[in-house]
PyMOL CGO cylinders between C-alpha atoms (Angstrom):
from pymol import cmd
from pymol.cgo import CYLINDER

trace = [
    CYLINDER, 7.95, -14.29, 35.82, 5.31, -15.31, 33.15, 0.3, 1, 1, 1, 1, 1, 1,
    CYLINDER, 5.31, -15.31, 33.15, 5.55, -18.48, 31.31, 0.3, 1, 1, 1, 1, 1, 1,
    CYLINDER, 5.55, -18.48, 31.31, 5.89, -18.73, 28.19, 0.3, 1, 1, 1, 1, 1, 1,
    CYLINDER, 5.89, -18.73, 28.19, 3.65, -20.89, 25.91, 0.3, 1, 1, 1, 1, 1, 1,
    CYLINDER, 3.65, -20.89, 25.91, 4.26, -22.72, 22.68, 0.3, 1, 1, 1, 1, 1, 1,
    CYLINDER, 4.26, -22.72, 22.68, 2.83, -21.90, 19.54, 0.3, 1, 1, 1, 1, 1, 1,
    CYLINDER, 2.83, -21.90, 19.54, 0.80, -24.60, 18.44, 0.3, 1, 1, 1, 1, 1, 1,
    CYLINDER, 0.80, -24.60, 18.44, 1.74, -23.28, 14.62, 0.3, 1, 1, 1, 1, 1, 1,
    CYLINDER, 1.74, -23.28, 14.62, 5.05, -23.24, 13.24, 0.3, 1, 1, 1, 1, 1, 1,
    CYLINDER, 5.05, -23.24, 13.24, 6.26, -19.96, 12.17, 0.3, 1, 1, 1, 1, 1, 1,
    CYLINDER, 6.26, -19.96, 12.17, 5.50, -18.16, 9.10, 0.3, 1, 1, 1, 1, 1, 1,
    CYLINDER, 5.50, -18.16, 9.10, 7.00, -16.57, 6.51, 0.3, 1, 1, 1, 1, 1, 1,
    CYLINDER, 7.00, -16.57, 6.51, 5.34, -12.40, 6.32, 0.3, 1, 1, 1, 1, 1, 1,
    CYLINDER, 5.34, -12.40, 6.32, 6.84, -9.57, 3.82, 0.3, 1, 1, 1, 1, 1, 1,
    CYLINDER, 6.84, -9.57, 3.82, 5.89, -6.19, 3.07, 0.3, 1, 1, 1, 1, 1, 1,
    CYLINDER, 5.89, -6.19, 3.07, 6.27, -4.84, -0.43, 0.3, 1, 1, 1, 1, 1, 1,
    CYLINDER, 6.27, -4.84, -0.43, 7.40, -1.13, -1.50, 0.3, 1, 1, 1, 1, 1, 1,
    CYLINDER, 7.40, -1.13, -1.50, 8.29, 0.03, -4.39, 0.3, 1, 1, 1, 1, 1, 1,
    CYLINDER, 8.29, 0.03, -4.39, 11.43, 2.72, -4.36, 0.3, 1, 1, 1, 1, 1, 1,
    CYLINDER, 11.43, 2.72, -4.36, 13.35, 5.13, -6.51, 0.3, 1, 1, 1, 1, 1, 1,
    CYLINDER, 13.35, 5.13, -6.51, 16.81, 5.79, -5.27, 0.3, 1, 1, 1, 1, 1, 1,
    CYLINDER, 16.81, 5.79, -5.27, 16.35, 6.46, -1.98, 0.3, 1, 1, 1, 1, 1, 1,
    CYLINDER, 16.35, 6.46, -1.98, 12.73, 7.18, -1.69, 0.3, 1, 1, 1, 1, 1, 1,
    CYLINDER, 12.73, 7.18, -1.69, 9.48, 5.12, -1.46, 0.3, 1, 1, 1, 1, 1, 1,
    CYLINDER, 9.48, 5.12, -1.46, 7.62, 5.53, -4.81, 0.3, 1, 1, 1, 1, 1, 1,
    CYLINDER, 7.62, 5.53, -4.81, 4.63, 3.31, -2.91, 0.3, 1, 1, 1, 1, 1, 1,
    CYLINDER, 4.63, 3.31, -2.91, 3.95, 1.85, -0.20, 0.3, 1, 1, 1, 1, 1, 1,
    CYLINDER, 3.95, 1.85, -0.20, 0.81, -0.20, 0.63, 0.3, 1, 1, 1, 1, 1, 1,
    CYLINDER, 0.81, -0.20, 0.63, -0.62, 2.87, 2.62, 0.3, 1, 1, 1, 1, 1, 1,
    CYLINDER, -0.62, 2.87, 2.62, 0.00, 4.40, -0.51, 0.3, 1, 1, 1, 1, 1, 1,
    CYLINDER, 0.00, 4.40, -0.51, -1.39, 1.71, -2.54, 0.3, 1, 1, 1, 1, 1, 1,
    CYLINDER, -1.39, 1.71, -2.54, -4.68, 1.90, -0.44, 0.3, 1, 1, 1, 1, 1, 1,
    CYLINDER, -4.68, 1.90, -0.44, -5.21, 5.48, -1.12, 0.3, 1, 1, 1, 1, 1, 1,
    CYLINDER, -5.21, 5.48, -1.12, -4.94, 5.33, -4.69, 0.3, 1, 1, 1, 1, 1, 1,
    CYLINDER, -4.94, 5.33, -4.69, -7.59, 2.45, -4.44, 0.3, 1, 1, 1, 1, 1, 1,
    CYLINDER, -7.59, 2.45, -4.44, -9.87, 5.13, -2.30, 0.3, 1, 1, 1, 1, 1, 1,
    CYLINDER, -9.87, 5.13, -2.30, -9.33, 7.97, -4.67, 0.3, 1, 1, 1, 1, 1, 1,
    CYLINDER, -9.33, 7.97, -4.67, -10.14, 6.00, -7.38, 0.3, 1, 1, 1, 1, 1, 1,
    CYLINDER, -10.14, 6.00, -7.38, -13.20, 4.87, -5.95, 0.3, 1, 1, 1, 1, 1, 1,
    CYLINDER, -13.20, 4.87, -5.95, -14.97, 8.17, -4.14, 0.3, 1, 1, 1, 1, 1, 1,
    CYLINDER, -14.97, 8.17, -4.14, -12.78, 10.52, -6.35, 0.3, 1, 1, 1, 1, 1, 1,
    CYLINDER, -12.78, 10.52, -6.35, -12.02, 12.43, -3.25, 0.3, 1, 1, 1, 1, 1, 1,
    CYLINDER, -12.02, 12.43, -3.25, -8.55, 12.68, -1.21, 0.3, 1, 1, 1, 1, 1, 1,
    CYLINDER, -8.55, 12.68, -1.21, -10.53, 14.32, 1.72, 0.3, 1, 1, 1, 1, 1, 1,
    CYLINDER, -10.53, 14.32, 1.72, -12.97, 11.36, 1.24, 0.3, 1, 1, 1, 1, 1, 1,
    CYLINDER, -12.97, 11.36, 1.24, -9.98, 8.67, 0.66, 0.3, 1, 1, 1, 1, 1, 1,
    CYLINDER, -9.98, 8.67, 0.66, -8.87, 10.23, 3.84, 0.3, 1, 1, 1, 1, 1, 1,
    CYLINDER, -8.87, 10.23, 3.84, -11.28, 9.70, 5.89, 0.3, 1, 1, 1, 1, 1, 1,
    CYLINDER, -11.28, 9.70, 5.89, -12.48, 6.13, 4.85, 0.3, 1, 1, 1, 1, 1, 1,
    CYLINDER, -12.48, 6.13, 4.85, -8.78, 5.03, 5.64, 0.3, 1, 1, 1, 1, 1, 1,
    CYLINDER, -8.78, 5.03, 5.64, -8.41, 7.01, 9.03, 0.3, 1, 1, 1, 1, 1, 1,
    CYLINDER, -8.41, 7.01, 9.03, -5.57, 9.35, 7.79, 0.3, 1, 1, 1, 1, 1, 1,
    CYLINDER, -5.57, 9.35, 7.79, -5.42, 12.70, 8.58, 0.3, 1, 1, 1, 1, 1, 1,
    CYLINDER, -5.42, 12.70, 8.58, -5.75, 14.49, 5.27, 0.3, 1, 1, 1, 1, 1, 1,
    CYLINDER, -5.75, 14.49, 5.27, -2.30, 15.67, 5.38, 0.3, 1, 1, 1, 1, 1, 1,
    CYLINDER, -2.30, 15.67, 5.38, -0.75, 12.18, 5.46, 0.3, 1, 1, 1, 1, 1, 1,
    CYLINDER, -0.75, 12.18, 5.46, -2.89, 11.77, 2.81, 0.3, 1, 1, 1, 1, 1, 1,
    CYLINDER, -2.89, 11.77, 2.81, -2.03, 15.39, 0.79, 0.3, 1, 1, 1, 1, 1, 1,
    CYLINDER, -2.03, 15.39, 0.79, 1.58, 14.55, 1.53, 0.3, 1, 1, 1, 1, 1, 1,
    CYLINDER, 1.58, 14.55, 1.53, 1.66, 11.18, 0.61, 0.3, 1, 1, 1, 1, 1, 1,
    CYLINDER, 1.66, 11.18, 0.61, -0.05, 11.54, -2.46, 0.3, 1, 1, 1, 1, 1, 1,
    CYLINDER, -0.05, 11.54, -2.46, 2.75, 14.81, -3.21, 0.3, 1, 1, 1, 1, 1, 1,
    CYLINDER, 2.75, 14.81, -3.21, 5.67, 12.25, -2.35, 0.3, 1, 1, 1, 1, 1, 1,
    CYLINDER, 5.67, 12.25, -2.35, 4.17, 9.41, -5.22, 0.3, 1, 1, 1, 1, 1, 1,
    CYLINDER, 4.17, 9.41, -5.22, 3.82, 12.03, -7.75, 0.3, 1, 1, 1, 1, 1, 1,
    CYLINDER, 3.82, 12.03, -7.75, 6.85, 13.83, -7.15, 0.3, 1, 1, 1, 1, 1, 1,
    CYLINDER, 6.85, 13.83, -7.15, 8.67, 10.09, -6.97, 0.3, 1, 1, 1, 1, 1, 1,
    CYLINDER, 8.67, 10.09, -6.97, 7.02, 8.73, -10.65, 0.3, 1, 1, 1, 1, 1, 1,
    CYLINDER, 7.02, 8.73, -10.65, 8.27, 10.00, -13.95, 0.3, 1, 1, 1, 1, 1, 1,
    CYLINDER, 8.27, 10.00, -13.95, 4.43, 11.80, -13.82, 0.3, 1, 1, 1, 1, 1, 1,
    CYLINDER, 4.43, 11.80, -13.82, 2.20, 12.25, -11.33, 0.3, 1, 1, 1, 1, 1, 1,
    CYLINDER, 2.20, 12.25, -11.33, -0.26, 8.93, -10.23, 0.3, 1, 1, 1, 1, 1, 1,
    CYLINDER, -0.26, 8.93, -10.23, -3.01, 11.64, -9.10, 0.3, 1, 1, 1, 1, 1, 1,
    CYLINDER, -3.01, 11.64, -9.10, -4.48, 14.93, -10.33, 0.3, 1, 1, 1, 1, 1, 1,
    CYLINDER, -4.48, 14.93, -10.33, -6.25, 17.16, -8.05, 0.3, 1, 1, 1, 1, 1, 1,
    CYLINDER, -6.25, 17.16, -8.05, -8.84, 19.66, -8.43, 0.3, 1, 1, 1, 1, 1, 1,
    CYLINDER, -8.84, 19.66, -8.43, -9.35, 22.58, -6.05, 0.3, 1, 1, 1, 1, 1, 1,
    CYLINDER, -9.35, 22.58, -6.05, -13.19, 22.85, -4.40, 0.3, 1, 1, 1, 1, 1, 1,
    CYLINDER, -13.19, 22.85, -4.40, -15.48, 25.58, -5.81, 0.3, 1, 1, 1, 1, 1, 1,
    CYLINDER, -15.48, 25.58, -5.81, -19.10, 25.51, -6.83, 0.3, 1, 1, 1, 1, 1, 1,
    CYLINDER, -19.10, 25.51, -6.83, -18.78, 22.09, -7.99, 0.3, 1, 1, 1, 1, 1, 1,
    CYLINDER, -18.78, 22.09, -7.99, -16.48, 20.81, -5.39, 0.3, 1, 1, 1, 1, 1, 1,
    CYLINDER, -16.48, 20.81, -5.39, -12.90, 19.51, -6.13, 0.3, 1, 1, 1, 1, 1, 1,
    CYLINDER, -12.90, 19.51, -6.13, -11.67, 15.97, -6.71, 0.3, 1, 1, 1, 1, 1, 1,
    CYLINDER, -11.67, 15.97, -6.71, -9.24, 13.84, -7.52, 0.3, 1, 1, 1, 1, 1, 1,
    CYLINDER, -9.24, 13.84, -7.52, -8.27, 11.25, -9.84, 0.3, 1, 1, 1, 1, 1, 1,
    CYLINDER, -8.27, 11.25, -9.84, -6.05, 8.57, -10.66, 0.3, 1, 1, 1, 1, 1, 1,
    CYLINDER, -6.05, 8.57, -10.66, -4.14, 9.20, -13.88, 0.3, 1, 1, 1, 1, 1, 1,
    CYLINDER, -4.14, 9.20, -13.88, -3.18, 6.27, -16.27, 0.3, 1, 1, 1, 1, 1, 1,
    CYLINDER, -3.18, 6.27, -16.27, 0.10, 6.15, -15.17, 0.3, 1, 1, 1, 1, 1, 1,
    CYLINDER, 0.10, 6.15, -15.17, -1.68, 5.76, -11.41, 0.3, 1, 1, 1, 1, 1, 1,
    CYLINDER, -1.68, 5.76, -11.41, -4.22, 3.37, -12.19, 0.3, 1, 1, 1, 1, 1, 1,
    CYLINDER, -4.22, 3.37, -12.19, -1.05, 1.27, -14.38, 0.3, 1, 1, 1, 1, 1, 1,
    CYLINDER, -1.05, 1.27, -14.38, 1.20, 1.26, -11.35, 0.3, 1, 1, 1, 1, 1, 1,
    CYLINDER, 1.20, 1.26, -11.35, -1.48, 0.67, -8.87, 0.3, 1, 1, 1, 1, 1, 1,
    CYLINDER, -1.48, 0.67, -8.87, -2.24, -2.42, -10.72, 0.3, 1, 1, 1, 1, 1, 1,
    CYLINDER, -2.24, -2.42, -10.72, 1.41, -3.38, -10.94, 0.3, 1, 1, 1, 1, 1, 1,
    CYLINDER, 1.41, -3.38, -10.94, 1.90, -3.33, -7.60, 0.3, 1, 1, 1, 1, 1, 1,
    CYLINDER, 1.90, -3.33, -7.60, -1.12, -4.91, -6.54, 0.3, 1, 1, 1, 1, 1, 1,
    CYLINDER, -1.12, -4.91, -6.54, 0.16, -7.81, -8.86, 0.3, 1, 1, 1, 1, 1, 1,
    CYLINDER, 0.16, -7.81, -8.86, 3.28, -8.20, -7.26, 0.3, 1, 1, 1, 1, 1, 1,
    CYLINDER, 3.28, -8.20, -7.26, 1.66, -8.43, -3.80, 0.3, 1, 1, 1, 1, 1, 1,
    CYLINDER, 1.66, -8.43, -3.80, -0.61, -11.55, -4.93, 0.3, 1, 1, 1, 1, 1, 1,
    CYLINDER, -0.61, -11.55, -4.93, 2.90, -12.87, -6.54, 0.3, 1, 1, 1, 1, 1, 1,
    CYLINDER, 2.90, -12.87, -6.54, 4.33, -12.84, -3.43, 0.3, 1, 1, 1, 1, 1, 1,
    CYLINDER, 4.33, -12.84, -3.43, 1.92, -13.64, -1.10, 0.3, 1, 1, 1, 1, 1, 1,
    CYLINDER, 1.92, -13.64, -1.10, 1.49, -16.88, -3.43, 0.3, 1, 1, 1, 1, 1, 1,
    CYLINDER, 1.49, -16.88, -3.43, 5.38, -17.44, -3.54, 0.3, 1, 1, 1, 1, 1, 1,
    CYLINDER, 5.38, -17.44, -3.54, 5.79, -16.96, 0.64, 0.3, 1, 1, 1, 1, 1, 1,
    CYLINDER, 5.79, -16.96, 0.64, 2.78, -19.93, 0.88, 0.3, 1, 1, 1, 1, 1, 1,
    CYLINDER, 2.78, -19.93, 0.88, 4.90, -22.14, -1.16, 0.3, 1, 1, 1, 1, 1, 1,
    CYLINDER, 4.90, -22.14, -1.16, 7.59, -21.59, 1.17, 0.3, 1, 1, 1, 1, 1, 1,
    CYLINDER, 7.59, -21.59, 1.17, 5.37, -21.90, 4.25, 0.3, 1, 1, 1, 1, 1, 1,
    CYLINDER, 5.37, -21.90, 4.25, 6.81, -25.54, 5.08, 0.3, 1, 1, 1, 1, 1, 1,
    CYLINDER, 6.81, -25.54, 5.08, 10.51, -24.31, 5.53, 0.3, 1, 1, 1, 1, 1, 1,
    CYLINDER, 10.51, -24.31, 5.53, 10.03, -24.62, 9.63, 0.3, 1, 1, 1, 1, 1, 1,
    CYLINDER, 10.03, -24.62, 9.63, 8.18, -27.64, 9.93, 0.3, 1, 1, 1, 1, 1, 1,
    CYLINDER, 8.18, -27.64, 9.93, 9.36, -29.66, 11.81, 0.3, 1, 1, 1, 1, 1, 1,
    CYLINDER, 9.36, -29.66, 11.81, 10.85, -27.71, 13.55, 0.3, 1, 1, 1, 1, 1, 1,
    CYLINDER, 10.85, -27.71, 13.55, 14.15, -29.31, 15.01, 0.3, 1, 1, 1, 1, 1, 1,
    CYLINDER, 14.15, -29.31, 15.01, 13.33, -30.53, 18.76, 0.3, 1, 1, 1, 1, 1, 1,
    CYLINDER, 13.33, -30.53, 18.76, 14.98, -28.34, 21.77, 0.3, 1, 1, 1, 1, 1, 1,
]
cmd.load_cgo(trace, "trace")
C-alpha cells in the first residue's frame, strides 16, 4: 500500500472560465488562445500548429465561436496565389479582450480568497 504524504501547502482555490450562450460554449480558453494566435500570425493553419491542435479542432472551434456570437469573431480567407488568412474581427478582438479581463479578475479575486484553508482544522 503506498503512503500517503502531506502537502506541505494548504489547498488552493483553481477555476476555469467560459463564456456560454444557452447551452453552448461561446469561448473557452482553448478558444481564447487561438484567437490570440490568429491574431498574431494571421493564420488558423499557423495558430494551429503553434498551439498543437490539429487544424480541425482549430477549423471547428473557430466555426462553433462564430456561429455562437451575434457575428462571427474570425474571417477567413481561402489560399490562392497570395495564400489565405485569417483575422480577428472587431467583435473578436472586443470579446477576446473581455474575456481575457475577466480571467485576471478572477485570478485576482481567487488570491484574495487563498487563506480560506489555513489553518486547516487538525485531524
Amino acid at each position: 500500500m503506498p503512503k500517503t504524504t502531506r502537502q506541505s501547502r494548504p489547498p488552493s482555490i483553481r477555476a476555469k472560465l467560459w463564456i456560454e450562450a444557452g447551452s453552448a460554449q461561446a469561448l473557452t480558453e482553448a478558444g481564447a488562445d487561438l484567437l490570440e494566435q490568429i491574431e498574431a500570425c494571421g493564420s488558423l493553419s499557423e495558430a494551429a500548429r503553434r498551439l498543437s491542435f490539429a487544424y480541425r479542432r482549430a477549423w471547428m472551434l473557430v466555426d462553433q465561436m462564430n456561429k455562437t456570437w451575434p457575428g462571427p469573431l474570425v474571417k477567413t480567407a481561402i489560399g490562392g496565389q497570395r495564400g489565405g488568412g485569417a483575422v480577428l474581427t472587431p467583435l473578436g478582438r472586443h470579446v477576446l479582450s473581455v474575456y481575457r479581463d475577466l480571467q485576471i479578475r478572477l485570478e485576482h479575486f481567487l488570491e484574495t480568497q487563498g487563506n480560506l484553508f489555513e489553518p486547516l482544522p487538525p485531524d
